[in-house]
C-alpha positions as CSV (number, residue, x, y, z in Angstrom):
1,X,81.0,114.8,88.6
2,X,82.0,117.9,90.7
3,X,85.8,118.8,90.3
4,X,86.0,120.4,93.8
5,X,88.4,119.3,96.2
6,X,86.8,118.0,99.8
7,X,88.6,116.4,102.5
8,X,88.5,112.7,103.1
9,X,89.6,110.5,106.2
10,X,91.4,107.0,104.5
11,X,91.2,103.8,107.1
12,X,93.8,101.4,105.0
13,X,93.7,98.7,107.6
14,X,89.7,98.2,107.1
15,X,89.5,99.6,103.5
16,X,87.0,102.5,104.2
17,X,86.6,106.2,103.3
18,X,85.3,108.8,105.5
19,X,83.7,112.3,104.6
20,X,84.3,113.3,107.9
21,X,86.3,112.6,110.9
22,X,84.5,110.4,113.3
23,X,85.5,110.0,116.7
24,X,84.5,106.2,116.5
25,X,86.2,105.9,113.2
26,X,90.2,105.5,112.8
27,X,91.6,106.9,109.9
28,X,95.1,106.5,109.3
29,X,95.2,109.6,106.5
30,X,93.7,112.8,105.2
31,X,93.2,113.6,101.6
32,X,91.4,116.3,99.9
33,X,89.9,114.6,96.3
34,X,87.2,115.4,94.0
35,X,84.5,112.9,93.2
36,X,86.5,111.6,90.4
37,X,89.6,111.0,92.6
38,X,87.5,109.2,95.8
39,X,85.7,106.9,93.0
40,X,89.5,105.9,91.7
41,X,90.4,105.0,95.7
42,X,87.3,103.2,96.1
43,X,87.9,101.2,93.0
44,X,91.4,100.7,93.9
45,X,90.3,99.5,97.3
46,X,87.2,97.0,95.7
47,X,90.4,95.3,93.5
48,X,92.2,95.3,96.4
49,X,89.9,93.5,98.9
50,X,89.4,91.4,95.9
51,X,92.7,90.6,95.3
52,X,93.1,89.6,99.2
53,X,89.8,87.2,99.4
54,X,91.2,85.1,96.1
55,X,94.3,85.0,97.7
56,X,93.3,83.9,101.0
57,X,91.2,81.5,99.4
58,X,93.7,79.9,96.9
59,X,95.9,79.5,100.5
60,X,93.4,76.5,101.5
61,X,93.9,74.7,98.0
62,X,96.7,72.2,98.8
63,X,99.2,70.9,96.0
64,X,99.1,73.7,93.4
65,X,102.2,75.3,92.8
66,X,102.8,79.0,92.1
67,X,98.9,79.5,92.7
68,X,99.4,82.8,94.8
69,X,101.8,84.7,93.0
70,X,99.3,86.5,90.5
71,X,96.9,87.1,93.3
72,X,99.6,88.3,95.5
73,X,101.1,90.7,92.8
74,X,97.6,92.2,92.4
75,X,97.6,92.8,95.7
76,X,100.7,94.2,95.9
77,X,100.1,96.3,92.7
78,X,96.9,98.0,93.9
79,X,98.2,98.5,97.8
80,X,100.8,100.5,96.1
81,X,98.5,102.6,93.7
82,X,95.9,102.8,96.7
83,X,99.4,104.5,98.4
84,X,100.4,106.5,95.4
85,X,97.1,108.1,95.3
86,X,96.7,109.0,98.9
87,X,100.1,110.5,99.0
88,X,99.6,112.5,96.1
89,X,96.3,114.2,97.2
90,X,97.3,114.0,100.7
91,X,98.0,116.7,103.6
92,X,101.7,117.2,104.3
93,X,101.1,114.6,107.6
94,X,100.0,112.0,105.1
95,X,102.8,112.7,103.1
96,X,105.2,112.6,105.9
97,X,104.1,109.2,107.2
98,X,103.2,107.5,103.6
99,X,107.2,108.9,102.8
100,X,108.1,107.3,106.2
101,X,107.2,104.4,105.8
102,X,108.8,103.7,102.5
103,X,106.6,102.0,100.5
104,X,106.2,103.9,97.3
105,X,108.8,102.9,95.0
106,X,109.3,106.4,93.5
């Protein structure tokens, strides 16, 4: 795997990664990440997306109590590493906004 640094375009809201800007593409941040960084993000995002399908399917299973709480602290969990990683590979904008927005715990 190559160790140099290229820049990336992150869309969180539909869980993709972009080589390059695209005008028909949103992207919410920029990153620059080697090929062993993007491959963590895109695993992160997989567990994710996972995460959010088991829990929006254990949503239409009536009478079972506490059945969302794991999924939802998966979730939870990887949003937050997905956000850890962006912000610490990100521009200075991405670090501004991901700082804004105060969702890393650190």
């Amino acid at each position: 795997m190559e160790h140099t640094k290229k820049p990336y375009y992150i869309d969180i809201e539909n869980a993709q990664i972009y080589p390059a800007p695209d005008e028909a593409a949103e992207w919410q941040f920029k990153i620059y990440a080697d090929d062993r960084e993007i491959a963590k993000i895109a695993d992160y995002i997989r567990e994710n997306y996972d995460a959010d399908m088991k829990t929006f399917q254990l949503a239409h299973v009536p009478l079972v109590e506490n059945k969302e709480e794991t999924q939802n602290d998966k979730y939870d969990a990887t949003m937050e590493e997905i956000y850890r990683m962006i912000y610490d590979l990100g521009d200075s904008d991405t670090r501004t906004n991901i700082k804004e927005m105060g969702i890393l715990r650190r």
